[in-house]
N, C-alpha and C positions, 0 to 999 in steps of 0.2 A: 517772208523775205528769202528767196533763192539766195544760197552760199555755195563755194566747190569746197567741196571736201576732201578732193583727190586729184592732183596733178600729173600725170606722167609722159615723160617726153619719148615718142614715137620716130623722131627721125623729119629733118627735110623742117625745120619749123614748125613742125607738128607738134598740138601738145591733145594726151586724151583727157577730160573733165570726166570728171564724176562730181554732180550736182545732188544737193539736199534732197530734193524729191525724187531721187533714183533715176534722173535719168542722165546718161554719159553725150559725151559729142566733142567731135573734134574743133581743136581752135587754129587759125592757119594763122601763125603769127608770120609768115612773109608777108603780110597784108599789113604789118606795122611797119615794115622795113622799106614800106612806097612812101611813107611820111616822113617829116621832117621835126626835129627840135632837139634838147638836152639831153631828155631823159629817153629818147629813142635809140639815136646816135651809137650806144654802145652795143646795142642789139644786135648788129649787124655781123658781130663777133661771133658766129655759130655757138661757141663754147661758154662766151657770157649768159648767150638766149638761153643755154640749158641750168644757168643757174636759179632758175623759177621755184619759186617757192609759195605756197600756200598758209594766207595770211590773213587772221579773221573770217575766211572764205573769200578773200578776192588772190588773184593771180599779181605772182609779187617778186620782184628782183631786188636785189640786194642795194642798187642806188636808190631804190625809192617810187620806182615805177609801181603803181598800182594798177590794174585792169579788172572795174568795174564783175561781179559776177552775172547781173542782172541783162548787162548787155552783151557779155557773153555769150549768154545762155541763149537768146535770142539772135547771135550770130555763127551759132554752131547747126550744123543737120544732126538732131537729135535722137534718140533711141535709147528706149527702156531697157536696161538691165534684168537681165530673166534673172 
């Protein structure tokens, strides 16, 4: 089971992953901010987006938003870590 291991916020909604099996990739989180509902909603707040946190290996804000790593993983353009 694919986990992130390492979160870090690049700028502009950007976040970099670092994945279990070594390889990194970017995640465009404005691509949450075109959806709608609760636990979205606060996102929108440039300052709250950065309070992301890595949580069991999923991608994790402090309301409770959880973001899958599995499908992450598979919506980021990927690349191994030398």
């Amino acid at each position: 089971m694919i986990k992130i291991i390492q979160a870090r916020y690049i700028g502009d909604y950007q976040v970099e992953l670092s994945f279990s099996d070594g390889m990194t990739g970017i995640f465009d989180g404005e691509s949450l901010l075109k959806r709608s509902g609760p636990l979205l909603k606060p996102l929108n707040d440039e300052l709250f987006f950065q309070r992301f946190f890595v949580d069991f290996g999923a991608l994790s804000w402090p309301h409770g938003l959880e973001l899958s790593p599995a499908k992450l993983y598979l919506s980021c353009k990927l690349h191994k870590v030398a």
